[in-house]
C-alpha atoms as one frame of an Amber mdcrd trajectory, in Angstrom:
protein
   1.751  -8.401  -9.550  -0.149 -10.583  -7.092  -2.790 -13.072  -8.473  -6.163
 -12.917  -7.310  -9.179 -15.841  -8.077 -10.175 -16.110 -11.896  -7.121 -14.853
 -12.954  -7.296 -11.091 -12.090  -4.331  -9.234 -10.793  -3.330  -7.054  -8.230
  -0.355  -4.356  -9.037   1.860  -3.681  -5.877   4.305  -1.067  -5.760   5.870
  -0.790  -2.873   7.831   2.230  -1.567   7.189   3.565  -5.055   6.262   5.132
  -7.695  10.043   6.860  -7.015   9.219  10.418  -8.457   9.040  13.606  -6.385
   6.388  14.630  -3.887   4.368  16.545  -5.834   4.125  14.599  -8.884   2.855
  11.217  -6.894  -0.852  11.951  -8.006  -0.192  12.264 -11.504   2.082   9.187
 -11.028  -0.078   6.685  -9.912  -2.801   7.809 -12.328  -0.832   7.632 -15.247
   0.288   4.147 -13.501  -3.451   3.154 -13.578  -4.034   3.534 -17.087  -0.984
   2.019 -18.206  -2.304  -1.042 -16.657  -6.089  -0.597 -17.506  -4.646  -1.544
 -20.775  -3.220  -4.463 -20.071  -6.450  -5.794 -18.767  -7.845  -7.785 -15.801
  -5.991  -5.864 -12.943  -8.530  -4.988 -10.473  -6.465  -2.434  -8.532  -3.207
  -0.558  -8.187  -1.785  -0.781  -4.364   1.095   1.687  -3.697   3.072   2.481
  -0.540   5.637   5.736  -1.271   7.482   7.321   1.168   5.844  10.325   0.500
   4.464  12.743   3.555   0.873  12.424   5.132   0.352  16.002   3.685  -0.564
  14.591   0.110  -3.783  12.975   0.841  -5.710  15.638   0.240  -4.061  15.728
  -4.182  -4.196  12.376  -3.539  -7.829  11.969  -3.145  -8.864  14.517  -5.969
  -6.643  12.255  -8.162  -9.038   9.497  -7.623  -6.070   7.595  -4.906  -7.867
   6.659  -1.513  -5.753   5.182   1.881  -5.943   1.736   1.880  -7.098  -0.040
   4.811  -4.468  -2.947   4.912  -0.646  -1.537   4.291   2.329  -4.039   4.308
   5.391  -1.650   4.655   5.623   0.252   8.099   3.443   3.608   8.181   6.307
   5.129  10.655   9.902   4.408  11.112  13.097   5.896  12.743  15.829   7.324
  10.508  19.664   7.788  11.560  22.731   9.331   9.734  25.491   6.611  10.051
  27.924   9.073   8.426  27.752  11.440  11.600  30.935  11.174  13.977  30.616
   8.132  16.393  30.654  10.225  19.413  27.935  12.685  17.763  25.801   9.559
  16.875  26.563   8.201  20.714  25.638  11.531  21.959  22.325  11.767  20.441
  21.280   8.465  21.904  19.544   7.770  25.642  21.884   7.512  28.430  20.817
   3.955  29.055  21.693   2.793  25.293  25.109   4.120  25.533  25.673   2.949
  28.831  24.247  -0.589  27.447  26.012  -0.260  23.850  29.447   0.432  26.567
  28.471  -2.752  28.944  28.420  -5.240  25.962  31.806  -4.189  25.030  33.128
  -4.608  28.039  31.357  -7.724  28.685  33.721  -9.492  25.886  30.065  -9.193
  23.253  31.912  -9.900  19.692  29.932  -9.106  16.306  30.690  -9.998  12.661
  29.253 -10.087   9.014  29.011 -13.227   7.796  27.417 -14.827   4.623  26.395
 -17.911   6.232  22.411 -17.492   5.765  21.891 -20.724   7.531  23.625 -19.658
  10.775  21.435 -16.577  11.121  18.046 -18.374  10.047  18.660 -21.149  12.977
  18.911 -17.726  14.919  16.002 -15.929  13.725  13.765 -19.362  14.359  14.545
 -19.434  18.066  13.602 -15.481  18.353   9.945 -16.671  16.259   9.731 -19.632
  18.610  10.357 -17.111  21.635   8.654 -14.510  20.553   5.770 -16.278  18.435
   5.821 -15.010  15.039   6.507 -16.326  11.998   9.567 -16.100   9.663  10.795
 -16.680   5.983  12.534 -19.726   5.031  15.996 -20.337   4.234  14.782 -20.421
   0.735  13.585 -16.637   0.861  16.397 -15.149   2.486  18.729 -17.330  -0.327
  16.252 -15.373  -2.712  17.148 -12.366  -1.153  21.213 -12.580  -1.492  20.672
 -13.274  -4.955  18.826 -10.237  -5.404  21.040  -7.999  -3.209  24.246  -9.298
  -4.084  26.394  -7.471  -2.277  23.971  -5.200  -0.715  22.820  -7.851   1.589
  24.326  -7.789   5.312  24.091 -10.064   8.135  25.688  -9.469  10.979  25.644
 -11.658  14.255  26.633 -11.231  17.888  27.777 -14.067  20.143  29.162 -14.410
  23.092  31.937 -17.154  24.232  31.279 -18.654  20.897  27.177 -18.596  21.352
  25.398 -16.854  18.526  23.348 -14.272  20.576  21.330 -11.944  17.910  21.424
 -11.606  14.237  20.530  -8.379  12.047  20.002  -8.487   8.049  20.208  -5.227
   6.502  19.828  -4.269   2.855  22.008  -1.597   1.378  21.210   0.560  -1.670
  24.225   3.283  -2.669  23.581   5.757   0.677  20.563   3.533   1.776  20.371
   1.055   4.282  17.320  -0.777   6.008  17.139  -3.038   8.538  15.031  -6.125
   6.979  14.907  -8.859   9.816  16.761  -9.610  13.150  16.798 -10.634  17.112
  18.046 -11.496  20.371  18.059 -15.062  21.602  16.746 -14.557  24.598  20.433
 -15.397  26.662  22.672 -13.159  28.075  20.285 -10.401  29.128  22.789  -9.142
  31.226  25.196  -8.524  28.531  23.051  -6.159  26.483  24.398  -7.903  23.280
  21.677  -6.688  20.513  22.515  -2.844  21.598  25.896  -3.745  20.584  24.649
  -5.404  17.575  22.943  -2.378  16.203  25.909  -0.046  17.144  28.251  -2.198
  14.787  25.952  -2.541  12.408  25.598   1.886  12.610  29.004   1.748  11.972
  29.610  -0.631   9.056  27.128   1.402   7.372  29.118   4.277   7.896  31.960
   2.569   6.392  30.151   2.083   3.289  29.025   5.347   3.212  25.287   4.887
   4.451  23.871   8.401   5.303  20.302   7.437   5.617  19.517   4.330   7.674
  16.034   2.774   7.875  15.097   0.997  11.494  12.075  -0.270   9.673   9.215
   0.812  11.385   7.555   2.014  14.628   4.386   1.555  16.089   0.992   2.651
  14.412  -0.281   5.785  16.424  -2.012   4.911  19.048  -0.987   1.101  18.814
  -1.877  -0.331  22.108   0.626  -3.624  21.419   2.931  -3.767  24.397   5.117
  -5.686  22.902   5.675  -3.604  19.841   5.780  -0.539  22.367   8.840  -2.155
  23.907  10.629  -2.678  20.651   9.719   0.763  19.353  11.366   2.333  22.726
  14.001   0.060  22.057  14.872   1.571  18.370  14.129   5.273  20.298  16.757
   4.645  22.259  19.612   4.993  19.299  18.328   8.509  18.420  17.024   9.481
  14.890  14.373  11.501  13.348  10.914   9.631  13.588   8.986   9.434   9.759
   5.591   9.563   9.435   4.612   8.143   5.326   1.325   8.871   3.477   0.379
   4.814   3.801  -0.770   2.459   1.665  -2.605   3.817  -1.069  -5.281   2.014
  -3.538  -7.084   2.566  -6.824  -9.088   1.065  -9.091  -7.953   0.143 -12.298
 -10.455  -1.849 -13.717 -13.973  -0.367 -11.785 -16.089  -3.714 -12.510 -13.223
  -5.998 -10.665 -12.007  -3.742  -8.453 -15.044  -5.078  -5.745 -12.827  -8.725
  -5.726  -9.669  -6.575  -4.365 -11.892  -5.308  -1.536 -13.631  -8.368  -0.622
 -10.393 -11.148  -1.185  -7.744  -9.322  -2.130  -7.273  -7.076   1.271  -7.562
 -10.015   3.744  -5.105 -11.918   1.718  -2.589  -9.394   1.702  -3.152  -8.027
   5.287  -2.820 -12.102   6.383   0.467 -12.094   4.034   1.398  -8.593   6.303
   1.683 -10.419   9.195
């Protein structure tokens, strides 16, 4: 729940309700009630991985597309449990060649649990790269969460921490959360190596459906998400296309608050 002025509520549920495809309508309605009687909620904001196709029941059910959404609308999907060289073949030549450079170039990666080490790395890719990123706090937050399910895995070279990726793993799910390159080394390709070891520790844990975590919006004219989307393209995959974010009201006479506060607040939180 996410708190609005005067007290009023907004219900999030993201990537979920979890039930099949064709019972999301009756889902989120029967969602929407269930919190109509708990009083002063205003709306119901869901984001399922459910297929664009279910707009249409979607809309007869009374469910509209929002117009802010805070999980990726798109995203790139790999099967870690495929054979290395099957994975390697599916990928551009110029990844392999780059994945093959860094290896030779002496590019080491590990997991570690030392959250500090990889949020003094992910602050020099914001500084770089001018975005903002969660404390140390949060990511703490997030290991206690996870538990286990929590990876971090860093790349360095001659002792120089180079990149960092965070995953989170549920049973056969994994999904890349946050991550970078320094900047150094350019020549030495070190974040293709990154990802390719973090493919494969997946695999090891029996990961058969792994989550890149996002892709451009169509028709996106952002360079410099372009780049990073032809980056992830690179490693192969099947590209996802998800319904969106998807809002309701639940209480009619406060809903009006969500859509004149409670959007901008959340699409400012998005970014």
């Amino acid at each position: 729940m996410k708190t609005l002025p005067l007290g009023i509520t907004l219900a999030y549920c993201p990537r979920g309700p979890l039930v099949a495809d064709e019972a999301l309508p009756d889902a989120i309605v029967a969602l929407r009630r269930a919190l109509g009687r708990a009083g002063r909620c205003a709306a119901l904001l869901c984001d399922p991985e459910a297929p664009p196709s279910l707009r249409g029941p979607l809309a007869r059910a009374g469910v509209a597309v929002a117009l802010v959404h805070v999980q990726p609308g798109r995203t790139l999907i790999l099967d870690p449990s495929r054979e290395p060289e099957e994975l390697l073949g599916a990928m551009r030549k110029k990844t392999r060649q780059y994945i093959h450079k860094a290896e030779r170039a002496g590019v080491a990666t590990e997991e570690t649990t030392d959250l500090a080490r990889f949020h003094r790395l992910l602050r020099v890719v914001g500084e770089r790269d001018g975005f903002a990123i969660h404390s140390l706090a949060y990511l703490e937050r997030l290991r206690d969460g996870l538990g286990d399910g929590l990876h971090t895995l860093m790349a360095t070279v001659g002792g120089e921490d180079v990149g960092g990726l965070m995953l989170a793993r549920m049973r056969d799910r994994a999904w890349e959360l946050y991550g970078g390159w320094s900047g150094t080394h350019a020549e030495d390709r070190p974040f293709y190596l990154l990802k390719w070891r973090a493919l494969q520790r997946m695999r090891q844990l029996g990961v058969t459906r792994y989550d890149m975590w996002g892709l451009t919006e169509r028709g996106s004219e952002d360079d410099a998400l372009a780049g990073v989307e032809q980056f992830k393209l690179g490693f192969g995959g099947e590209v996802v296309e998800f319904v969106g974010a998807l809002e309701t009201p639940v209480d009619r006479a406060l809903f009006p608050l969500w859509q004149l506060v409670g959007r901008s607040r959340l699409a400012r939180a998005a970014t």
